[in-house]
PDB file of the backbone (N, CA, C, O) and the ligand in Angstrom, with CONECT records:
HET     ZN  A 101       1
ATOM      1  N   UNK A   1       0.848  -1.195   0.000  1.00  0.00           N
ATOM      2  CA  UNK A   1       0.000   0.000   0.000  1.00  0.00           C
ATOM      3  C   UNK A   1       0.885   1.246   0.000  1.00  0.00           C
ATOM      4  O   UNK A   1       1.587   1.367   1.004  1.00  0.00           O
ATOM      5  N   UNK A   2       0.956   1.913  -0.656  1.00  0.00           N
ATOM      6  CA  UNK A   2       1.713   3.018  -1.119  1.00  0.00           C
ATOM      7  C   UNK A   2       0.692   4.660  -0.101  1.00  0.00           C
ATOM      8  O   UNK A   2      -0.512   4.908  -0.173  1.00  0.00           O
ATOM      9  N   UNK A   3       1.315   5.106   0.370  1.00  0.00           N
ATOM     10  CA  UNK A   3       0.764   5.880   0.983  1.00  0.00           C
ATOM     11  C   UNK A   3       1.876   7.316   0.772  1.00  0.00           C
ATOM     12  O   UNK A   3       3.034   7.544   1.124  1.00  0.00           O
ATOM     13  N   UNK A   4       0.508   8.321  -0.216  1.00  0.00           N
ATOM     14  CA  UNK A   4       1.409   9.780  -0.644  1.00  0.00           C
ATOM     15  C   UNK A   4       1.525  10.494   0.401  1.00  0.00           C
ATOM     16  O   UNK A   4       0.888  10.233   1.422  1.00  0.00           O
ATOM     17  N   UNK A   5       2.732  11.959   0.267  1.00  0.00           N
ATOM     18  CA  UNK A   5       2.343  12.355   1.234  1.00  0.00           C
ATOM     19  C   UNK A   5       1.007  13.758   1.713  1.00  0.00           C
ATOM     20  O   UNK A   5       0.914  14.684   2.519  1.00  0.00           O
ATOM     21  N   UNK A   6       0.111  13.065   0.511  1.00  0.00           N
ATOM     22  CA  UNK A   6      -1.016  14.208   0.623  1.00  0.00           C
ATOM     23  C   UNK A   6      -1.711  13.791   1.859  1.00  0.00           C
ATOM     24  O   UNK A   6      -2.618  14.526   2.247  1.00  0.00           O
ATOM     25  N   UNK A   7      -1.453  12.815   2.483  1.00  0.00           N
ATOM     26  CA  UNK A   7      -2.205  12.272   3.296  1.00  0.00           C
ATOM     27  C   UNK A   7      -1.758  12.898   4.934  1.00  0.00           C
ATOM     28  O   UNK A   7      -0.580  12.984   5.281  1.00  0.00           O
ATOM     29  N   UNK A   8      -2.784  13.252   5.718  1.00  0.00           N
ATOM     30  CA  UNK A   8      -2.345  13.987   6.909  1.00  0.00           C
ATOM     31  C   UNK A   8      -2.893  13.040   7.714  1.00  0.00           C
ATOM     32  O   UNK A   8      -3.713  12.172   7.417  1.00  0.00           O
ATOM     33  N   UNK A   9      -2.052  13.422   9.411  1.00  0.00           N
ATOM     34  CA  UNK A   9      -2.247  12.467  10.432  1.00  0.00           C
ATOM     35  C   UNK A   9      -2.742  13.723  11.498  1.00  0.00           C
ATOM     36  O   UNK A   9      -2.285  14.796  11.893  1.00  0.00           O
ATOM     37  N   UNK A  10      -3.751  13.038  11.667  1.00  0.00           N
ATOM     38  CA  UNK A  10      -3.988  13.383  13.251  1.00  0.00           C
ATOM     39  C   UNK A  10      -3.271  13.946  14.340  1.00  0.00           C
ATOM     40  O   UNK A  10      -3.568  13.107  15.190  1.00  0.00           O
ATOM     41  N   UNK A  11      -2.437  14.875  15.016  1.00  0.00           N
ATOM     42  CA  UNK A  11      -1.613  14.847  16.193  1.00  0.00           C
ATOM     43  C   UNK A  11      -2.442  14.052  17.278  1.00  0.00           C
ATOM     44  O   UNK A  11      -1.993  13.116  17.941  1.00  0.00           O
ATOM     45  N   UNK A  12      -3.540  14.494  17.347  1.00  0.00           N
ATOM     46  CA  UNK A  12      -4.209  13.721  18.901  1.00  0.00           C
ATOM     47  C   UNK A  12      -4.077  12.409  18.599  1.00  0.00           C
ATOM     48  O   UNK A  12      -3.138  11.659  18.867  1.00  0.00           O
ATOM     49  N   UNK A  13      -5.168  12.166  17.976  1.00  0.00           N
ATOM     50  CA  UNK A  13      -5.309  10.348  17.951  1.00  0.00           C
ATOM     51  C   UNK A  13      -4.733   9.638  16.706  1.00  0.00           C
ATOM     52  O   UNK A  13      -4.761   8.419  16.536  1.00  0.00           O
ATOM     53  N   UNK A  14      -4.167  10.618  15.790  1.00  0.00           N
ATOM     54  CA  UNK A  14      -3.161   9.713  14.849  1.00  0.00           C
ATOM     55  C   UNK A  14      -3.853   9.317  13.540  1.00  0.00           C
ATOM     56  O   UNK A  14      -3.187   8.611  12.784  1.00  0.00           O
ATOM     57  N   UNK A  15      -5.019   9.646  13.181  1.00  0.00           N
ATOM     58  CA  UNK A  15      -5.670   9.071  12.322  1.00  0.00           C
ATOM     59  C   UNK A  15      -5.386   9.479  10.858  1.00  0.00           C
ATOM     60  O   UNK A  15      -5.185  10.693  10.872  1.00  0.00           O
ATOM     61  N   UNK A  16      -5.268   8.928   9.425  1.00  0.00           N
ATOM     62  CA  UNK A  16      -5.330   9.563   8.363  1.00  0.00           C
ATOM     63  C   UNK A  16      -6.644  10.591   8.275  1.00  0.00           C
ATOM     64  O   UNK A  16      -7.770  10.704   8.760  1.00  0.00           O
ATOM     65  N   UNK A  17      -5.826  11.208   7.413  1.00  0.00           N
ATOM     66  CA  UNK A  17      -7.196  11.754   6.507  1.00  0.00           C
ATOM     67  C   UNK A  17      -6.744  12.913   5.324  1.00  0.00           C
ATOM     68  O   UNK A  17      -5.836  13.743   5.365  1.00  0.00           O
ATOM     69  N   UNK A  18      -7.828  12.602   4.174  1.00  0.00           N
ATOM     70  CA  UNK A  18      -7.884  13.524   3.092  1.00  0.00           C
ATOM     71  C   UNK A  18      -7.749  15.007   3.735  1.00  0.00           C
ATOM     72  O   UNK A  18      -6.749  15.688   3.511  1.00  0.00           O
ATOM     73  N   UNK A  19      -8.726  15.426   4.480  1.00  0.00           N
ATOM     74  CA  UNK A  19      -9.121  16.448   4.858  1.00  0.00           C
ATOM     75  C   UNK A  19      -8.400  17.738   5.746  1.00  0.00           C
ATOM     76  O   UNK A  19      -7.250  17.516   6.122  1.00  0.00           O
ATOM     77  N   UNK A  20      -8.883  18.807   6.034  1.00  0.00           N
ATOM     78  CA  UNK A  20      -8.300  19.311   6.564  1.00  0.00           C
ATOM     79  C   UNK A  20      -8.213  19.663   8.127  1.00  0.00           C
ATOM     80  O   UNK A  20      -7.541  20.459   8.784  1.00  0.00           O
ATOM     81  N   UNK A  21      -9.419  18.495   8.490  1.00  0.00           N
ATOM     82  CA  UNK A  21     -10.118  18.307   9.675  1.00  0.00           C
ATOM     83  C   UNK A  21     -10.115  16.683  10.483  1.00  0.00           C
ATOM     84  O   UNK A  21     -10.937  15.971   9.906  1.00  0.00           O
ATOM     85  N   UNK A  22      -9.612  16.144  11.320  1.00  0.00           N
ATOM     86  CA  UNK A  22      -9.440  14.821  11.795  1.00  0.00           C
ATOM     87  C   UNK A  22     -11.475  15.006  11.632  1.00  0.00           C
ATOM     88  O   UNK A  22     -12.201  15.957  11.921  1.00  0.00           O
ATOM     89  N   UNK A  23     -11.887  13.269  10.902  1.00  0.00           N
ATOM     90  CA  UNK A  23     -12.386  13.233  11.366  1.00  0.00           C
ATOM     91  C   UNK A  23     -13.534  12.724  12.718  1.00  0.00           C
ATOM     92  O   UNK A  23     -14.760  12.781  12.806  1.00  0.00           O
ATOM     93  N   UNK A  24     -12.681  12.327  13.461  1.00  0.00           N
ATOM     94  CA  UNK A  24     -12.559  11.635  14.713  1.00  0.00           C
ATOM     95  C   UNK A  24     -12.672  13.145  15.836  1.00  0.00           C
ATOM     96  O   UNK A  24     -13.794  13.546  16.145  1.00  0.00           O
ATOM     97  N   UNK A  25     -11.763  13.668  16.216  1.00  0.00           N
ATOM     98  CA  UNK A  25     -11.721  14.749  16.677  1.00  0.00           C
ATOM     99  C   UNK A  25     -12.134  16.314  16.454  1.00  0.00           C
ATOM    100  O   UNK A  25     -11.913  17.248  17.224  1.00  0.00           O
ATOM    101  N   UNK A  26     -12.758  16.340  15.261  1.00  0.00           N
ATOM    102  CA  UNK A  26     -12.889  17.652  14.592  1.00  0.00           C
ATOM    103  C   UNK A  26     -12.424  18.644  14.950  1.00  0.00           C
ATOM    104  O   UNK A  26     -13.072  19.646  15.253  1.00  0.00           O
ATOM    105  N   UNK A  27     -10.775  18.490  14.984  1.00  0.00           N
ATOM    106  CA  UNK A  27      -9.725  19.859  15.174  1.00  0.00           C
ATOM    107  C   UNK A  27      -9.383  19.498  14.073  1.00  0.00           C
ATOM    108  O   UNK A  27      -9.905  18.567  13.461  1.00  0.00           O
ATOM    109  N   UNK A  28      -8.084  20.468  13.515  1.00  0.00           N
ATOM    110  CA  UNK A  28      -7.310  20.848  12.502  1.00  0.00           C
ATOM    111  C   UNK A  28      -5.733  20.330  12.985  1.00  0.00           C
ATOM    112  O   UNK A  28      -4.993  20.347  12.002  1.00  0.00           O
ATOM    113  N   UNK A  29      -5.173  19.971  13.971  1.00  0.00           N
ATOM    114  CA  UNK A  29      -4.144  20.142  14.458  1.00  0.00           C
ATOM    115  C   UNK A  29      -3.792  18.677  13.538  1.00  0.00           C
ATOM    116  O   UNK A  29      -4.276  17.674  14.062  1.00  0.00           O
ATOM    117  N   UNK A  30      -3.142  18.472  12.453  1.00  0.00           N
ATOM    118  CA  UNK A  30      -2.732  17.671  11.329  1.00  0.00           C
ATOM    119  C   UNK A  30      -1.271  17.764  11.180  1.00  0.00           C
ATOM    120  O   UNK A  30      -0.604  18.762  11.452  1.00  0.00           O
ATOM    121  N   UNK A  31      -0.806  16.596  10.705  1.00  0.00           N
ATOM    122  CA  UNK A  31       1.173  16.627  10.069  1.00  0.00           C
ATOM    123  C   UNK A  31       0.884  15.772   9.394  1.00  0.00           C
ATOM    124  O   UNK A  31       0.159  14.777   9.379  1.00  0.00           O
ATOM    125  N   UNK A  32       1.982  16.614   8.447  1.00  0.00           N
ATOM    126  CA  UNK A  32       2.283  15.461   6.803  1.00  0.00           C
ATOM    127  C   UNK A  32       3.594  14.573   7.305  1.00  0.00           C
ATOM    128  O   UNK A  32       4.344  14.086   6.459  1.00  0.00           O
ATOM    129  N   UNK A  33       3.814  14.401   8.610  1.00  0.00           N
ATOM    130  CA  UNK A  33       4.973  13.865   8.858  1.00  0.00           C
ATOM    131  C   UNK A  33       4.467  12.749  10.034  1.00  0.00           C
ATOM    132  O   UNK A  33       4.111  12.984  11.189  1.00  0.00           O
ATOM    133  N   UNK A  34       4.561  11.484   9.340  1.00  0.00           N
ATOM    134  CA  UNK A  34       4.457  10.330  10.048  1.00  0.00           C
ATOM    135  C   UNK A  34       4.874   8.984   9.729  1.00  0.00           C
ATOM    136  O   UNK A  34       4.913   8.765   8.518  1.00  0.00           O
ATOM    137  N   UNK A  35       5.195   8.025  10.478  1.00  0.00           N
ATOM    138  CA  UNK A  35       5.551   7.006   9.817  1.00  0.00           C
ATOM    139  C   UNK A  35       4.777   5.702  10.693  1.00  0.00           C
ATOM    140  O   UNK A  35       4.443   5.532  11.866  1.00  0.00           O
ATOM    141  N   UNK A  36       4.724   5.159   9.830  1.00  0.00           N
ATOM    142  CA  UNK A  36       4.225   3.632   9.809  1.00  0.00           C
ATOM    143  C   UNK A  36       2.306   3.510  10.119  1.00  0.00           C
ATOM    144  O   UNK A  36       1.498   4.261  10.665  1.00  0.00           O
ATOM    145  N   UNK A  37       2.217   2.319   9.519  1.00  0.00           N
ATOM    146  CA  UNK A  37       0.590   2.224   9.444  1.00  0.00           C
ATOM    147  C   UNK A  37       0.335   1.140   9.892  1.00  0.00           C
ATOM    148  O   UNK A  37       1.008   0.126   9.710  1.00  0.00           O
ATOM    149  N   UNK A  38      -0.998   1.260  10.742  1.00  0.00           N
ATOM    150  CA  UNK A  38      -1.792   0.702  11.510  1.00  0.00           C
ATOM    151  C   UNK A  38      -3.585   0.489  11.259  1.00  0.00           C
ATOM    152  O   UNK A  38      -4.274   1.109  12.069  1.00  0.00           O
ATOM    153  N   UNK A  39      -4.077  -0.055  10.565  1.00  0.00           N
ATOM    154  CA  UNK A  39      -5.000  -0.667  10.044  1.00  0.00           C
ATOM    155  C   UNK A  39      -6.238  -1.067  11.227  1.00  0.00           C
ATOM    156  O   UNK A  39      -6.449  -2.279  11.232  1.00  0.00           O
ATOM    157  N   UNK A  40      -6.775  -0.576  11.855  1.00  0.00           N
ATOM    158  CA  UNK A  40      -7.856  -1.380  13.003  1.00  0.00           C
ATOM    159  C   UNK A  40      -8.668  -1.374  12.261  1.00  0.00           C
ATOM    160  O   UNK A  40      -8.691  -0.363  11.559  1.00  0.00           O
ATOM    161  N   UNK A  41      -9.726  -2.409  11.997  1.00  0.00           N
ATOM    162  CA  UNK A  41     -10.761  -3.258  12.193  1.00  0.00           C
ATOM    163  C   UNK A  41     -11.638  -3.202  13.215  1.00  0.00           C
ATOM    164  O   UNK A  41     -12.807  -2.821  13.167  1.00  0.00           O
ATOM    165  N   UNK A  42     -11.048  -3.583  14.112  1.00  0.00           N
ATOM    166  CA  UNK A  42     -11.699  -3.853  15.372  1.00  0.00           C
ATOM    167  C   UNK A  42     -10.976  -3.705  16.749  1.00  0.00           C
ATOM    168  O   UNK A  42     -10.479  -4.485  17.562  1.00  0.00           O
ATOM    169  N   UNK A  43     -11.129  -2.456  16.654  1.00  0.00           N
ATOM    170  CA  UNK A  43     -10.879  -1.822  18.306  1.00  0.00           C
ATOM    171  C   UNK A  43     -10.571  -2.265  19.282  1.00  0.00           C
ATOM    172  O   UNK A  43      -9.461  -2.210  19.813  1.00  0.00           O
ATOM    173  N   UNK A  44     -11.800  -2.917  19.761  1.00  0.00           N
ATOM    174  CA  UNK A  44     -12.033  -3.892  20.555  1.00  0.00           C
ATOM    175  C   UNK A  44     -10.879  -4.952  21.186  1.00  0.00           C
ATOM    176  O   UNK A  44     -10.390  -4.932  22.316  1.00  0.00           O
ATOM    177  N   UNK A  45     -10.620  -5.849  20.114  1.00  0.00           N
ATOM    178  CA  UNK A  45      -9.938  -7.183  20.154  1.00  0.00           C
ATOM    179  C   UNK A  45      -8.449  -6.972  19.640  1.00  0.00           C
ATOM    180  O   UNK A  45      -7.722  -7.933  19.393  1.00  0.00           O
ATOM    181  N   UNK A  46      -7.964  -5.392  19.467  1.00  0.00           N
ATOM    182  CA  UNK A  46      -6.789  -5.146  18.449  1.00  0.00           C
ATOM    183  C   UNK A  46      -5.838  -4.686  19.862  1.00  0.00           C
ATOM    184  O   UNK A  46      -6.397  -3.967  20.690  1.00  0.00           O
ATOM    185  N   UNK A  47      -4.207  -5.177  20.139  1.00  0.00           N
ATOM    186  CA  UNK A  47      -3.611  -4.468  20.830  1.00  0.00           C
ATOM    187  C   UNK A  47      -2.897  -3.561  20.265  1.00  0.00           C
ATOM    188  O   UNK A  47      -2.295  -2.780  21.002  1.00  0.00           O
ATOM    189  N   UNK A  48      -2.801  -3.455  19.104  1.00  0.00           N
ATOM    190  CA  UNK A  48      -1.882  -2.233  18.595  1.00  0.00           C
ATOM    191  C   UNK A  48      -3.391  -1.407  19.115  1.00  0.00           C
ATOM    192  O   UNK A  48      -3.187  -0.903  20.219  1.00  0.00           O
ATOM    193  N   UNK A  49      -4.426  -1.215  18.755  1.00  0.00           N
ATOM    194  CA  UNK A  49      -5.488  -0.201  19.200  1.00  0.00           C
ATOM    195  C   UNK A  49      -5.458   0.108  20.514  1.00  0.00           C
ATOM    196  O   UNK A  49      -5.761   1.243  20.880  1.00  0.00           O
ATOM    197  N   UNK A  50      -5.036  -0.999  21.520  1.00  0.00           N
ATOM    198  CA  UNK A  50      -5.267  -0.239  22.598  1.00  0.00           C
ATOM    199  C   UNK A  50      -4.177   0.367  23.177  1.00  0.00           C
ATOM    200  O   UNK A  50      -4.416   1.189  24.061  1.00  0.00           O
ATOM    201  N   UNK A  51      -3.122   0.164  22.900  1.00  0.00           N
ATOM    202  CA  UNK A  51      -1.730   0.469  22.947  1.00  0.00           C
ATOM    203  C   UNK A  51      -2.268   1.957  22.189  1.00  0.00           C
ATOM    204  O   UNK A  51      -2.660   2.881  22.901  1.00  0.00           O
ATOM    205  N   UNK A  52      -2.248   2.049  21.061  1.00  0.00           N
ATOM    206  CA  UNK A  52      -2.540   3.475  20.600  1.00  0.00           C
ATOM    207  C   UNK A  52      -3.582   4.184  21.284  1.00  0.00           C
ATOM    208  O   UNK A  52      -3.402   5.398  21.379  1.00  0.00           O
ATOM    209  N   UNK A  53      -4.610   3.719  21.774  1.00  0.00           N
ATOM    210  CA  UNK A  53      -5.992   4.284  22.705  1.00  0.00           C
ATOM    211  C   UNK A  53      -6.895   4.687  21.489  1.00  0.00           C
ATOM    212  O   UNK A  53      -7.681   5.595  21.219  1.00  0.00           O
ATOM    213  N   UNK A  54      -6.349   3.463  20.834  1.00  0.00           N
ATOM    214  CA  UNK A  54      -7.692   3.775  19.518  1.00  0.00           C
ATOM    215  C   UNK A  54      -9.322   3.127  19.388  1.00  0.00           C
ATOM    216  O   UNK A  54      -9.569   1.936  19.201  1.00  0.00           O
ATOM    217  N   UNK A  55     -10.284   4.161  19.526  1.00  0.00           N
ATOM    218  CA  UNK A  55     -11.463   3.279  19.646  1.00  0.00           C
ATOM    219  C   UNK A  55     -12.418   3.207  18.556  1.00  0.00           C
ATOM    220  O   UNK A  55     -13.404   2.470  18.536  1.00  0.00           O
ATOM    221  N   UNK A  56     -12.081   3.973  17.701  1.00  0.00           N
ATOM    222  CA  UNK A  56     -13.110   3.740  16.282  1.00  0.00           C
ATOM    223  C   UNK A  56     -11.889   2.926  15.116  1.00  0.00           C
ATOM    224  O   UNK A  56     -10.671   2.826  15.267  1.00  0.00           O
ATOM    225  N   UNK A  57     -12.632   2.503  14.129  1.00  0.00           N
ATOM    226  CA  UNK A  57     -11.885   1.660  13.394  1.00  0.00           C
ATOM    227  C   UNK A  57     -11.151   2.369  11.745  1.00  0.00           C
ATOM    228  O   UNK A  57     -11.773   3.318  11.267  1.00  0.00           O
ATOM    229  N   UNK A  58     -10.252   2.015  11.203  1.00  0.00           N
ATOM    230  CA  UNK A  58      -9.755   3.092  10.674  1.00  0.00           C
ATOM    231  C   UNK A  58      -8.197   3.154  10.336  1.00  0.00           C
ATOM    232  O   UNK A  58      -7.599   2.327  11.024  1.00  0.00           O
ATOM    233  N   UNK A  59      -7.582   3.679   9.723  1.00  0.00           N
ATOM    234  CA  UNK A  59      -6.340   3.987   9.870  1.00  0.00           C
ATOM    235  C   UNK A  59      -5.457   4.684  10.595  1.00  0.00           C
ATOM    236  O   UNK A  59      -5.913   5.661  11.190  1.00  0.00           O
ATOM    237  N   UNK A  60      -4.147   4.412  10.722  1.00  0.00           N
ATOM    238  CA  UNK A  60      -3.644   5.378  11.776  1.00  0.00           C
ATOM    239  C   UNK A  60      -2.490   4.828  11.738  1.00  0.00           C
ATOM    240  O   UNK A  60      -2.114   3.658  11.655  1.00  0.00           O
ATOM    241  N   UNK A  61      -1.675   6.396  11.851  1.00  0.00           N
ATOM    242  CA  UNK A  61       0.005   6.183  12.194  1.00  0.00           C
ATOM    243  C   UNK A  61       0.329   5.525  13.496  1.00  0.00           C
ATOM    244  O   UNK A  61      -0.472   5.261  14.393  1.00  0.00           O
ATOM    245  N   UNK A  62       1.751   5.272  13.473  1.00  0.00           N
ATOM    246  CA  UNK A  62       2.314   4.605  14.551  1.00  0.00           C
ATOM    247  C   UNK A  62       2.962   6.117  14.807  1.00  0.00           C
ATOM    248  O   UNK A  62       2.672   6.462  15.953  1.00  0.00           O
ATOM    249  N   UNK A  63       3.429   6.724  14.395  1.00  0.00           N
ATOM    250  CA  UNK A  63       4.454   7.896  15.339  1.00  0.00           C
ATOM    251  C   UNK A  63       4.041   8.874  14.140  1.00  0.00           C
ATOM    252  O   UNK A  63       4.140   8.685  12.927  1.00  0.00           O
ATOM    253  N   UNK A  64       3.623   9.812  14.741  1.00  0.00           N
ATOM    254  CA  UNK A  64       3.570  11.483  14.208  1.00  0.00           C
ATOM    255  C   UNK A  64       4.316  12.244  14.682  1.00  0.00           C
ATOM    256  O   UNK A  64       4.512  11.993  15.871  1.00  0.00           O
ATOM    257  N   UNK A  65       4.991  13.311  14.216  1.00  0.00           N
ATOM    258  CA  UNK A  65       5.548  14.369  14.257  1.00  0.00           C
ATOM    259  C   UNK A  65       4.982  15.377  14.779  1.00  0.00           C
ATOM    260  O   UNK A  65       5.564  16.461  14.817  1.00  0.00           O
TER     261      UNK A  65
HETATM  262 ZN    ZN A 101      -8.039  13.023  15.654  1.00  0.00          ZN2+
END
């Protein structure tokens, strides 16, 4: 999976997105600087999710800038 870097991360909870708005958190506070990806499914049953304190399902960096 090839990931450009039009793609912004979350500072709070880390999440991709097109936009210019997390939409998980609906702030703006975004970086084009992150590395590695994290794929949840399922929240729930995922320890990279809870390790991250991730509770909706979705994409998401491992370390942001
Ligand atoms: Zn967020």
């Amino acid at each position: 999976m090839v990931m450009a870097r039009k793609y912004y991360v979350c500072r709070k909870c880390k999440r991709f997105t097109h936009e210019r708005e997390c939409p998980n958190c609906k702030i703006k506070d975004l970086s084009a600087s992150w590395k590695g990806l994290a794929i949840i499914n399922d929240p729930e049953g995922s320890e990279i999710a809870q390790v991250l304190q991730i509770k909706t399902g979705g994409s998401y960096a491992l370390f942001v800038d």
